[in-house]
C-alpha positions as CSV (number, residue, x, y, z in Angstrom):
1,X,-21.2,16.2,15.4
2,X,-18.1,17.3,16.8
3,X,-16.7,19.6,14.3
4,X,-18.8,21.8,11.6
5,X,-18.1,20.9,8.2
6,X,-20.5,22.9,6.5
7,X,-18.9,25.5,5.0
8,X,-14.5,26.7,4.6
9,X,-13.1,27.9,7.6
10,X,-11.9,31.2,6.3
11,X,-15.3,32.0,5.1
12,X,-16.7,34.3,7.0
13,X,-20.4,34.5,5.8
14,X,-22.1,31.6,3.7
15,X,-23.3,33.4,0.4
16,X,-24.8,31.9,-3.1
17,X,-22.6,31.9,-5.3
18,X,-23.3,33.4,-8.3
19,X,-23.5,31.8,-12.1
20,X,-20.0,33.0,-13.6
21,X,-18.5,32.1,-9.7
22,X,-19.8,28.6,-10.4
23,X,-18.3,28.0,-13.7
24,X,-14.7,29.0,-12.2
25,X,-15.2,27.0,-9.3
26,X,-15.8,24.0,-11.7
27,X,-12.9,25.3,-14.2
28,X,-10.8,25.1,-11.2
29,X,-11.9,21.5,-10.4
30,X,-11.0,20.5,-14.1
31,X,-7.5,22.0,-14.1
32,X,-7.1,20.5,-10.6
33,X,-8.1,17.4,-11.8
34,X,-5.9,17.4,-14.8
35,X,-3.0,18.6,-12.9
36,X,-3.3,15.7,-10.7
37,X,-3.6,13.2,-13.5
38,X,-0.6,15.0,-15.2
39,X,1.4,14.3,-12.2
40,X,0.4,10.6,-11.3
41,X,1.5,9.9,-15.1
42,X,5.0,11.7,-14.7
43,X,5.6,9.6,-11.3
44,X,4.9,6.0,-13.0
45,X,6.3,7.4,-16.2
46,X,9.0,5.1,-16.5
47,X,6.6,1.8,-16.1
48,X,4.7,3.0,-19.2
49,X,7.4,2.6,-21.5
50,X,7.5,-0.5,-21.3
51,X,4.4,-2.3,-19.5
52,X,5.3,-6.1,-20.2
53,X,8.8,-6.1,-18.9
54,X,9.0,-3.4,-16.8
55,X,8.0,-3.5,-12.7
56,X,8.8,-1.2,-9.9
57,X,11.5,-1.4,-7.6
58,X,9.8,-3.4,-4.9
59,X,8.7,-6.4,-7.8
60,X,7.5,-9.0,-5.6
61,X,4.9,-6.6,-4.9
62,X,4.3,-5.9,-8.4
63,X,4.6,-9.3,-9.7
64,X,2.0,-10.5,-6.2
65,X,-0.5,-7.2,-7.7
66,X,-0.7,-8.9,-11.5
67,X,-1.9,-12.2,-9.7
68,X,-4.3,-10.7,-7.5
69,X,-5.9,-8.5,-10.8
70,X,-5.7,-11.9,-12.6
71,X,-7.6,-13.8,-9.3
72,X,-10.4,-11.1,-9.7
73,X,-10.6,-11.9,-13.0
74,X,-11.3,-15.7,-12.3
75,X,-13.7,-14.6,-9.6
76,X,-15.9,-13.0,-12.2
77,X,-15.6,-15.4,-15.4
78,X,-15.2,-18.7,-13.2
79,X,-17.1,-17.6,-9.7
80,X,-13.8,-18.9,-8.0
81,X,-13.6,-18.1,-4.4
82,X,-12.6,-14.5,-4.2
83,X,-11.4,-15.0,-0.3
84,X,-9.2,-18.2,-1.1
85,X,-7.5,-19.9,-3.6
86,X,-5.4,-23.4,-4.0
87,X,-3.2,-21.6,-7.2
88,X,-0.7,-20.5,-5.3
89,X,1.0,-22.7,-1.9
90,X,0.3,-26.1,-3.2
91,X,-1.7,-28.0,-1.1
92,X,-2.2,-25.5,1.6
93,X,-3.5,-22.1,-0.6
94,X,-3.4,-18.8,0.6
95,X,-5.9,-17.1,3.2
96,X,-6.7,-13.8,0.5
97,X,-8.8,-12.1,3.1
98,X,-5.6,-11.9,5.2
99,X,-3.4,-10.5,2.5
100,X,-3.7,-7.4,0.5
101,X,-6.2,-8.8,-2.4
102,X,-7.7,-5.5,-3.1
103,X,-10.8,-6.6,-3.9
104,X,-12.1,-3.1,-4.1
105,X,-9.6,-1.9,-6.9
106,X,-9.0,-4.9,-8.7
107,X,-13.0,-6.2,-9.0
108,X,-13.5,-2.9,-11.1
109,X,-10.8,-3.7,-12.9
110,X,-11.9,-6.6,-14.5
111,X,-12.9,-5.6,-18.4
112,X,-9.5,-3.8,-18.2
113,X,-7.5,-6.7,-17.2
114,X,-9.3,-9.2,-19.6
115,X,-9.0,-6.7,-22.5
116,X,-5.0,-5.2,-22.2
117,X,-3.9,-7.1,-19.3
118,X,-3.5,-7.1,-15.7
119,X,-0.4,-4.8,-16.7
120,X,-2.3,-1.9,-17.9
121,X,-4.6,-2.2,-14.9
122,X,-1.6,-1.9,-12.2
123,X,-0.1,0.9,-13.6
124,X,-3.6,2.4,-14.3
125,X,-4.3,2.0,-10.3
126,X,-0.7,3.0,-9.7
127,X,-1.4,6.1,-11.7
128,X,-5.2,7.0,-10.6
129,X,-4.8,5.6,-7.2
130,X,-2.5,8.8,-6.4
131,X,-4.4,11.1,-8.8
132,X,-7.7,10.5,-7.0
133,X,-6.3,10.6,-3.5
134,X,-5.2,14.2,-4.3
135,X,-8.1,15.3,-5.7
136,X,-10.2,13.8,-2.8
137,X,-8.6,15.6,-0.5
138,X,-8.9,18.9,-2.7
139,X,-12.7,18.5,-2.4
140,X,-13.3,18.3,0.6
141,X,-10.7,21.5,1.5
142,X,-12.3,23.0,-1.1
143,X,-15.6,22.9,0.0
144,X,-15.3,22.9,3.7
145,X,-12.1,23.9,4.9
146,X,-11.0,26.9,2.4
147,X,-12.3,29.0,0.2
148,X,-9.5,29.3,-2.1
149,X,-9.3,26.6,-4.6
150,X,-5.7,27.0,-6.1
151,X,-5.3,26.7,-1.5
152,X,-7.1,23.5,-1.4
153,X,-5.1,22.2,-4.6
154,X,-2.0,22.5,-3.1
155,X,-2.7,21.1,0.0
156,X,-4.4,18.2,-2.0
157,X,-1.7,17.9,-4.1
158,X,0.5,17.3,-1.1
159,X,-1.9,14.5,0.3
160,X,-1.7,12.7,-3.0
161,X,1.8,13.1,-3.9
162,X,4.3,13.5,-0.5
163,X,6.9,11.4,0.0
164,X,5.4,9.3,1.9
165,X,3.1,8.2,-1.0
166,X,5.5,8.4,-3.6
167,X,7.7,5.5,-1.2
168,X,4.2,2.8,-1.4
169,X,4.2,3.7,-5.0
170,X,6.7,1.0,-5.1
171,X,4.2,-1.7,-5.5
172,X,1.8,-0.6,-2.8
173,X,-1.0,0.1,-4.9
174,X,-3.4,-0.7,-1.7
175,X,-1.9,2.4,-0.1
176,X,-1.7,4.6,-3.0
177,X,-5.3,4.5,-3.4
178,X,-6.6,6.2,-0.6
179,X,-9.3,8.2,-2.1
180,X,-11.9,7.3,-0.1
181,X,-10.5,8.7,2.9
182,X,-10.9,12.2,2.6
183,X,-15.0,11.0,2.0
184,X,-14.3,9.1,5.2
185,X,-13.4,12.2,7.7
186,X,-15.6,13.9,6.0
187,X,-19.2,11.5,6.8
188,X,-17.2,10.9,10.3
189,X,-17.2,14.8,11.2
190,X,-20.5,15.4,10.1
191,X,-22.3,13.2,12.2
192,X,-25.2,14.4,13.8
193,X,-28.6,12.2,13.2
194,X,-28.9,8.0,12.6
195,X,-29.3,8.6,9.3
196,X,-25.7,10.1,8.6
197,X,-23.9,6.9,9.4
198,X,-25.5,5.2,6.3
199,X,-22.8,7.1,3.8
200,X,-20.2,6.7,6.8
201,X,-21.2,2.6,6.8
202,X,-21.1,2.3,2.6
203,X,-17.7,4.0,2.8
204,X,-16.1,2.0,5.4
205,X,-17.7,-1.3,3.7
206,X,-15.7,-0.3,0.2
207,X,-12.5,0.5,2.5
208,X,-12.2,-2.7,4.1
209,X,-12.0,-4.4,0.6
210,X,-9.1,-2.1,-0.6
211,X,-7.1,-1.8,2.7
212,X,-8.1,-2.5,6.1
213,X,-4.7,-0.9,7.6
214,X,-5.5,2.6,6.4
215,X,-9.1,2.5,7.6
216,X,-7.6,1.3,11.2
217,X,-5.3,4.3,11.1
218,X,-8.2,6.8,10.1
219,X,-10.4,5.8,12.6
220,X,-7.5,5.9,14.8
221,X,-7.0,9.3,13.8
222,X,-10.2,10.4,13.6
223,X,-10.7,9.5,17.1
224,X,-7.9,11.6,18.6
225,X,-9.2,14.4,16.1
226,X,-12.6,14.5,17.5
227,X,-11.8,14.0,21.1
228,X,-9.4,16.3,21.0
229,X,-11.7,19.0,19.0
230,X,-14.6,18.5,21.4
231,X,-12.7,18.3,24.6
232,X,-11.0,21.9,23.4
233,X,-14.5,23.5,22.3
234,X,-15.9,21.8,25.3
235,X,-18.9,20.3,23.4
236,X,-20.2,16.2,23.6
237,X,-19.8,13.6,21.3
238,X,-23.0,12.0,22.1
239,X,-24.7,13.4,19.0
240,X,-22.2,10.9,17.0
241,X,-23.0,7.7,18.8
242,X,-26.8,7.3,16.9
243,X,-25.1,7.7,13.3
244,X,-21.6,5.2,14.4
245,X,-24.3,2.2,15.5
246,X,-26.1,3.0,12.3
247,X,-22.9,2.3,10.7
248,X,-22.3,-1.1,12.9
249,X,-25.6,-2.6,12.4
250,X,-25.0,-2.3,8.5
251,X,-21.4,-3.9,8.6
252,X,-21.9,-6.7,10.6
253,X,-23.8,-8.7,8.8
254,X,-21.9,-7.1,5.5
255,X,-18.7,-7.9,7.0
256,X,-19.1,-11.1,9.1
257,X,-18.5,-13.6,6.6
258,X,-15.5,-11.7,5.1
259,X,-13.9,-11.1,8.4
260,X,-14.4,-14.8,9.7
261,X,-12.5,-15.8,6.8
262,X,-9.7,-13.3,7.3
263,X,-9.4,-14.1,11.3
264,X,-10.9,-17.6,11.6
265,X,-10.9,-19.3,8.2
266,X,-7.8,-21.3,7.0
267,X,-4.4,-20.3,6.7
268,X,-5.0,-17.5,9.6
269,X,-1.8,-16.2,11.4
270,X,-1.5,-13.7,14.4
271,X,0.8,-10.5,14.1
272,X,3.2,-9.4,11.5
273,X,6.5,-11.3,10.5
274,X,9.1,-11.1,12.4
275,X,11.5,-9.6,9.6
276,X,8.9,-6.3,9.5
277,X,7.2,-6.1,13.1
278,X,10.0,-4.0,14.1
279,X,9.9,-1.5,11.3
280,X,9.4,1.5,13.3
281,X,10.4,5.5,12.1
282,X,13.7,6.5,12.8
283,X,13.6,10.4,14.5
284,X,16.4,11.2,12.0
285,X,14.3,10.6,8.9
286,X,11.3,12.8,9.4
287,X,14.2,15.8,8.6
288,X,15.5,14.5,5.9
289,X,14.5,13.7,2.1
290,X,13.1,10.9,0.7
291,X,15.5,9.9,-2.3
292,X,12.4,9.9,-4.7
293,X,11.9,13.8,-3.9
294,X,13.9,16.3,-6.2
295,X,15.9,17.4,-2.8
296,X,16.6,13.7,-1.6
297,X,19.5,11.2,-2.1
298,X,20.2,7.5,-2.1
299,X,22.5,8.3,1.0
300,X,19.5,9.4,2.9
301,X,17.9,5.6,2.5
302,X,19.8,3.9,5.4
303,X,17.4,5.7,7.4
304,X,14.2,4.0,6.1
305,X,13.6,0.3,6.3
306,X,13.2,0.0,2.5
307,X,12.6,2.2,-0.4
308,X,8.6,1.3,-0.1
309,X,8.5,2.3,3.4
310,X,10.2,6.2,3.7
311,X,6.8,7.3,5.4
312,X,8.2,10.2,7.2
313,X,10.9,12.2,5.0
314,X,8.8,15.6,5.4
315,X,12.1,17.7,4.7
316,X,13.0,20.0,7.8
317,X,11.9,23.0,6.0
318,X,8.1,22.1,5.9
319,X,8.8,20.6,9.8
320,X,9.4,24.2,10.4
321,X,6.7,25.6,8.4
322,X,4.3,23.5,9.8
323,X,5.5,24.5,13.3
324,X,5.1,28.2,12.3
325,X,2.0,27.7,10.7
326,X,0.7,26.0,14.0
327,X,2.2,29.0,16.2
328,X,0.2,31.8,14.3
329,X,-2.6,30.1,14.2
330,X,-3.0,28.1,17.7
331,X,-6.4,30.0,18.6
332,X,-7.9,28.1,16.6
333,X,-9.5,24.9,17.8
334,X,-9.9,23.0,14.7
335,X,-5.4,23.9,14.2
336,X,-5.1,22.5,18.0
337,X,-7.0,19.4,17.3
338,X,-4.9,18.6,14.1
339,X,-1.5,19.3,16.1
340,X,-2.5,17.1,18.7
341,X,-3.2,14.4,16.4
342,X,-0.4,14.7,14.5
343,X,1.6,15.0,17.7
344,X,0.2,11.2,19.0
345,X,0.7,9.7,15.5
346,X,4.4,11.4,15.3
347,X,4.7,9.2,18.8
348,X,3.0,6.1,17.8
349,X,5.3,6.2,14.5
350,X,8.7,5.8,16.6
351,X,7.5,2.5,18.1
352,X,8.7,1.3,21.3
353,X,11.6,2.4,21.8
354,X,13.6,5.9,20.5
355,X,16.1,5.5,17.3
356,X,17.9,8.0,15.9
357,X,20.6,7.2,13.1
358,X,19.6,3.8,13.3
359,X,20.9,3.2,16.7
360,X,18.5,2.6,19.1
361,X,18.9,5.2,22.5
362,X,16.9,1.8,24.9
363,X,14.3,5.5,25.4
364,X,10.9,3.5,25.9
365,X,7.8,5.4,24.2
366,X,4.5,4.8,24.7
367,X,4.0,1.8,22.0
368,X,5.2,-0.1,24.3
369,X,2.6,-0.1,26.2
370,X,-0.3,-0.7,23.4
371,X,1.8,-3.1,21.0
372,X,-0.3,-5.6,22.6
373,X,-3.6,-4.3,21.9
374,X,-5.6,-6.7,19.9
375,X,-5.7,-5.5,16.1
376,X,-2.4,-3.3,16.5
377,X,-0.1,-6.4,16.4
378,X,-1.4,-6.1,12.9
379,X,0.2,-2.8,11.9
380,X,3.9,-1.3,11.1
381,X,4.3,1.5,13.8
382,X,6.4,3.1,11.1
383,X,2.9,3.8,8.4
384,X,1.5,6.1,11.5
385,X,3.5,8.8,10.4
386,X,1.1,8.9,7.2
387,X,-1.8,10.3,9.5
388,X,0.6,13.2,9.4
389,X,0.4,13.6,5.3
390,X,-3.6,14.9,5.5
391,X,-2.9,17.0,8.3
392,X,-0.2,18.6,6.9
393,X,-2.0,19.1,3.9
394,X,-5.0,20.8,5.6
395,X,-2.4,23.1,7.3
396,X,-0.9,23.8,3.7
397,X,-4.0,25.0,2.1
398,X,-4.5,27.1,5.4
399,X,-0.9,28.9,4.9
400,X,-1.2,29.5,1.0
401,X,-4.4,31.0,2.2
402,X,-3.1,33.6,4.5
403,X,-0.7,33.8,2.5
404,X,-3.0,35.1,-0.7
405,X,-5.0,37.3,1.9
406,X,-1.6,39.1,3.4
407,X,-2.7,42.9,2.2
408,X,0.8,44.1,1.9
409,X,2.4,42.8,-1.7
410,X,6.0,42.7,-0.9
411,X,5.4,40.3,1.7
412,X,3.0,38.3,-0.3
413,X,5.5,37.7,-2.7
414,X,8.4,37.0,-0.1
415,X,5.6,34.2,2.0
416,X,4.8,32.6,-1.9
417,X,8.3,32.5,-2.3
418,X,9.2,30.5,0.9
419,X,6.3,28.2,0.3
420,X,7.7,27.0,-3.3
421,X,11.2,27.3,-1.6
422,X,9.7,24.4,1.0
423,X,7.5,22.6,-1.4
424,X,9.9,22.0,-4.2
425,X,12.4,19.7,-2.7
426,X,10.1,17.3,-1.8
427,X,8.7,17.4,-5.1
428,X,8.3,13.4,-6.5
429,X,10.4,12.5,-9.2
430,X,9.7,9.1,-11.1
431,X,9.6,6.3,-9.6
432,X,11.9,3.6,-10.3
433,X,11.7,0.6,-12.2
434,X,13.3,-3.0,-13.5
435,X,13.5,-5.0,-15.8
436,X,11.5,-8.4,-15.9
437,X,12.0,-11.0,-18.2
438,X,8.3,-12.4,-20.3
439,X,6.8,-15.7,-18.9
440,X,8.3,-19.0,-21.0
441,X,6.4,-19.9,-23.8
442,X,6.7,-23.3,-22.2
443,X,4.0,-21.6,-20.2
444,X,2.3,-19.1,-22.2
445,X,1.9,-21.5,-25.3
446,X,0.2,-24.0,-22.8
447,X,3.0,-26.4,-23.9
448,X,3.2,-27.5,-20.1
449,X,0.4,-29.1,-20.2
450,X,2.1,-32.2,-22.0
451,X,4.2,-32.3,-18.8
452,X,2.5,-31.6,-16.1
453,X,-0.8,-34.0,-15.3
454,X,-4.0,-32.5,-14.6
455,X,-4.6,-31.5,-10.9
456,X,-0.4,-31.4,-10.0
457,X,1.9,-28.4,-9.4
458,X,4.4,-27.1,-10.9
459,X,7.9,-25.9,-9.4
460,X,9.5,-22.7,-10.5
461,X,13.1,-22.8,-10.1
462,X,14.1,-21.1,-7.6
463,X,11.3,-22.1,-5.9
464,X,8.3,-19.0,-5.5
465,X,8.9,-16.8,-2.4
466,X,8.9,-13.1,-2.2
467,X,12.4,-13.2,-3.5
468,X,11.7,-14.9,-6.4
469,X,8.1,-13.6,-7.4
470,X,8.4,-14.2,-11.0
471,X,6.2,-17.2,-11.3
472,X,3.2,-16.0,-10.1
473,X,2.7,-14.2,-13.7
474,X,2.7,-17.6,-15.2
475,X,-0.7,-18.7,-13.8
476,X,-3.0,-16.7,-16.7
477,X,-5.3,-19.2,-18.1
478,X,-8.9,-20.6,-16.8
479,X,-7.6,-24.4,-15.6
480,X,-4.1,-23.0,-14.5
481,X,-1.8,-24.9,-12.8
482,X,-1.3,-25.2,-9.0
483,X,2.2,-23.7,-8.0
484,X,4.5,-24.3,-5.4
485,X,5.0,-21.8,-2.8
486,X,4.4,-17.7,-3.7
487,X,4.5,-14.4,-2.3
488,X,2.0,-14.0,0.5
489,X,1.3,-13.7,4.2
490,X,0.6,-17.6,5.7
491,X,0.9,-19.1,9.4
492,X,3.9,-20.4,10.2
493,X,6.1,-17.8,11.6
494,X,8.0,-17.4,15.1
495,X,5.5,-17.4,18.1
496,X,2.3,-17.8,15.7
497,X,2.9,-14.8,14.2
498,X,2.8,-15.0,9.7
499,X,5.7,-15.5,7.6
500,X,6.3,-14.6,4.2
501,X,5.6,-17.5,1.8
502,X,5.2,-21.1,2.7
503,X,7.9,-22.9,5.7
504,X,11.0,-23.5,3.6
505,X,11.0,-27.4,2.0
506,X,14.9,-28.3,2.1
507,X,15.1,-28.4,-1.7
508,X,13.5,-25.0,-1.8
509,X,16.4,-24.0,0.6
510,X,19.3,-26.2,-1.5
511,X,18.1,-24.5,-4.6
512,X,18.2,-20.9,-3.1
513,X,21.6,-21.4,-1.5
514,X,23.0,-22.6,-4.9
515,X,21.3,-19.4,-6.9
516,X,22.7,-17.0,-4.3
517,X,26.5,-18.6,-4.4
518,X,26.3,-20.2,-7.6
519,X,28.3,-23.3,-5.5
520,X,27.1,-26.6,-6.7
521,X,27.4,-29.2,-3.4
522,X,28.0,-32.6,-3.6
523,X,24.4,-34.1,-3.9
524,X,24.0,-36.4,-1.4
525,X,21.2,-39.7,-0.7
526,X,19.4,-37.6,1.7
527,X,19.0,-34.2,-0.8
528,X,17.5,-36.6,-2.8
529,X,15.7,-38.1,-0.3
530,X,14.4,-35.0,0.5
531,X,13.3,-33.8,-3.5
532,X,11.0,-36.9,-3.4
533,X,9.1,-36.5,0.2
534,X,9.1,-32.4,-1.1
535,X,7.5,-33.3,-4.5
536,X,4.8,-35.5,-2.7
537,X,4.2,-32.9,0.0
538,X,3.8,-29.9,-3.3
539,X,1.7,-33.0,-5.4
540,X,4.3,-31.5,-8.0
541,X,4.4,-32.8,-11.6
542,X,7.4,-30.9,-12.7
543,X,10.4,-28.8,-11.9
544,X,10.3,-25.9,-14.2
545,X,13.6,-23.6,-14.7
546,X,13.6,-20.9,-17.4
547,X,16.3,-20.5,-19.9
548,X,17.2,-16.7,-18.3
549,X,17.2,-17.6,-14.9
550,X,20.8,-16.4,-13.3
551,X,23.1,-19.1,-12.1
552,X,20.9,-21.2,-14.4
553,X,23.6,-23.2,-15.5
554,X,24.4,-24.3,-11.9
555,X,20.6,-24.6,-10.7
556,X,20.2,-27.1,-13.8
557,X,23.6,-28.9,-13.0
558,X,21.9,-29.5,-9.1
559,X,18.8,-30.7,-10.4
560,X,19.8,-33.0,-12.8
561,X,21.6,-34.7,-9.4
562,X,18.6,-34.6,-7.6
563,X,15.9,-35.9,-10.3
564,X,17.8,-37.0,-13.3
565,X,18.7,-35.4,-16.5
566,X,16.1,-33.2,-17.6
567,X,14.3,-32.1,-20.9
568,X,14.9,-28.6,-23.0
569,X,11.4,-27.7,-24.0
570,X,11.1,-24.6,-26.1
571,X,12.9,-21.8,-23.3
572,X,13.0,-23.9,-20.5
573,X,14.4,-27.7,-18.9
574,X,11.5,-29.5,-17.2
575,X,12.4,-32.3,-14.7
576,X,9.3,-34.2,-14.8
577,X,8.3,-35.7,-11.1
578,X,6.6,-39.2,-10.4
């Protein structure tokens, strides 16, 4: 193993402890845990109050998240295929493996989603998902990194709760739940025989199926950690490389089948969307506040790419702590190793080229140079500034440590003082939410099945993309409905890379231009022309618009062009389709 993680840093000598030391050491868990709880219910607050018609800001996200807790839910009671499904993108389907099903959060979530809803179970995740990371990471600094717990609490805290976190609570409930990660450094850095890369192999196996993207960035960071470390302390890594093909020979033939489907199987793409591949930090941001900290703003949001992605509003005070902290305590290896790391990722997180104010400066970085790589065309550079959350919490619990051991009071007090003074601003606050309207009773009473013949889709209008998620909450029933279109990652995009949703039918486009401008063309032979090869290609039985839908009155003018006049059914008109 590179780097002992047998015992806390600061410890000097490793001593039993004794009974009544024991019981506040697990007190101190229990408040830590609660505290932790008590916090991810005050961020998602807002959601609770109103479950069924409430989402987060980012709702096609949300509204995506209810469908994948419903899928696992059919892949339990029905054995449907948990890597694919035909539900959503009529005829095609939707590749799961190479989206963010979750398998791994919403598969345990199964007597939950059947019993209160797939509702209850998002938020719960939402809510646990940032709980558990901080108290993961408070473990493990606890035990093996410092002795203080009220130290590692607050540097857990951090990991579960910066900004950075708080931004992909916002839908991301993938990201949120990175509790397994603190486990994951942990088994890495304590490598040293065959048999420790069986604990390293089950964690990594469980990551995969909850998000592949943060397990590529920890081993990312791992390895600059530990080359870094050993290349400083001038020891070999060797004594890792028995325990890492341990590891390997148990995931490939764990992982084989999975990953075939994800790279090989249908609906496969290669590299990110267009519209996000360039997401990369902007130099001005990492400064500034996140507007859902208690010291942020809605001004300081032109700097991020949208509210789900502020990954590196740190606040310039803790930028300066973190630099002093680093400074004082530089003689230490195991500090060094961290700075380095969070030095590359701080690179890798500014992409290919330098922007500051959101104006690019044409300064190349080294990105450039590895955007390339196989696997990396797969990531937003921008998410590498969230290797920088764990490290600055490490470095956290190491201040308010020297800070509780400073033997003069006065400038205790003054050092506490500064730390809440940094750690207050960037503080969460609630995140926010929107309303959603309830599925049609057209479609929750099962009425649509006297419209819509078995084995044919059904059209939402507007047509289902990620700006118009809605309909993907419709599909709750064993025997559901195919639907037209969704919210997903598919082939199709600009120079084989994915798009978002299915390749745009030109009715799917008439009908979106019409909801955006509320102007009703003149409907021509060839529009509808183009509803009847579009309704063949979707095997559609119906065109379904709700009664709330804005510009509805327009929409249903259009469509009664296009197919005919169409019928009122309970809250919505269906335009049935030959």
């Amino acid at each position: 193993m590179v780097l002992s993680a047998s015992r806390p840093v600061d410890q000097q000598e490793p001593a039993p402890a004794p009974d009544h030391q024991q019981r506040v050491s697990k007190r101190a868990d229990f408040y830590a845990a609660g505290a932790f709880l008590a916090m991810g219910l005050f961020v998602t607050a807002r959601l609770w109050r109103d479950l069924g018609h409430r989402r987060v800001e980012i709702n096609s996200d949300h509204s995506q998240f209810i469908w994948f807790l419903r899928h696992a839910v059919r892949v339990v009671t029905e054995g449907v295929d948990p890597f694919y499904t035909h539900l959503l993108n009529a005829p095609d389907g939707v590749n799961l493996m190479a989206n963010t099903a979750a398998l791994g959060l919403t598969l345990p979530m199964v007597p939950i989603t059947m019993i209160f809803g797939p509702e209850v179970s998002f938020a719960l995740l939402l809510m646990l998902g940032l709980s558990a990371t901080a108290f993961g990471w408070y473990w493990v600094f606890s035990r093996h990194l410092v002795s203080s717990r009220f130290a590692a609490a607050v540097g857990g805290g951090f990991c579960g709760f910066a900004p950075g976190m708080i931004s992909h609570a916002n839908g991301h409930i993938n990201w949120t739940a990175q509790f397994l990660v603190p486990f994951l450094v942990l088994a890495a850095l304590r490598l040293r025989t065959w048999k420790d890369g069986i604990p390293l192999g089950l964690l990594v196996l469980y990551q995969v199926f909850i998000n592949e993207e943060v397990l590529l960035y920890t081993a990312l960071a791992l390895a600059v950690f530990m080359g870094a470390y050993a290349w400083m302390t001038k020891t070999s890594i060797r004594r890792v490389l028995p325990g890492l093909a341990v590891a390997a020979a148990m995931l490939v033939p764990l992982l084989a089948y999975p990953l075939y489907r994800q790279f090989f199987g249908d609906q496969t793409y290669s590299g990110l969307p267009e519209s996000v591949a360039h997401y990369r930090a902007d130099l001005a941001s990492f400064p500034a506040y996140s507007q859902l900290s208690v010291g942020g703003n809605a001004a300081n949001s032109r700097l991020s790419w949208n509210i789900s992605e502020e990954n590196t509003f740190f606040g310039w005070p803790l930028l300066l702590l973190m630099a002093g902290v680093v400074i004082w305590l530089w003689q230490q290896a195991l500090v060094k190793a961290m700075a380095i790391t969070a030095g590359v990722f701080f690179v890798l997180s500014l992409g290919s080229n330098l922007m500051i104010g959101r104006r690019g400066t044409g300064i190349p970085l080294p990105w450039v140079l590895l955007e390339r790589v196989p696997l990396l065309g797969h990531v937003l550079v921008v998410r590498f500034a969230l290797v920088l959350i764990p490290i600055f919490g490490a470095l956290l619990a190491l201040t308010v440590t020297l800070v509780q051991k400073m033997p003069d009071p006065r400038f205790r007090r003054l050092s506490a003082l500064i730390l809440v003074a940094v750690l207050v601003p960037i503080l969460p606050v609630p995140i926010p939410v929107r309303g959603q309207s309830a599925a049609p009773a057209f479609i929750t009473e099962g009425v649509w099945r006297d419209w819509v013949p078995a084995g044919r889709t059904i059209v939402a209008v507007p047509v289902t993309t990620e700006e118009f998620p809605s309909a993907m909450e419709w599909q709750r029933d064993a025997g559901d409905f195919p639907l037209a279109g969704g919210y997903f990652l598919g082939p199709g995009g600009q120079g084989g890379r994915a798009r978002f949703g299915p390749a745009p039918r030109p009715t799917a486009s008439l009908i979106r231009d019409v909801y955006k401008t509320g102007l009703v063309p003149v409907v021509t032979a060839q529009m509808q022309q183009d509803l009847r090869e579009d309704a063949a290609f979707w095997h559609a039985g119906a065109l379904v618009l709700p009664d709330k839908t804005l510009r509805g009155t327009e929409l249903r003018r259009l469509i009664d062009q296009l197919a005919g006049p169409g019928w009122h059914v309970r809250d919505v008109t269906v335009w049935q389709l030959e």
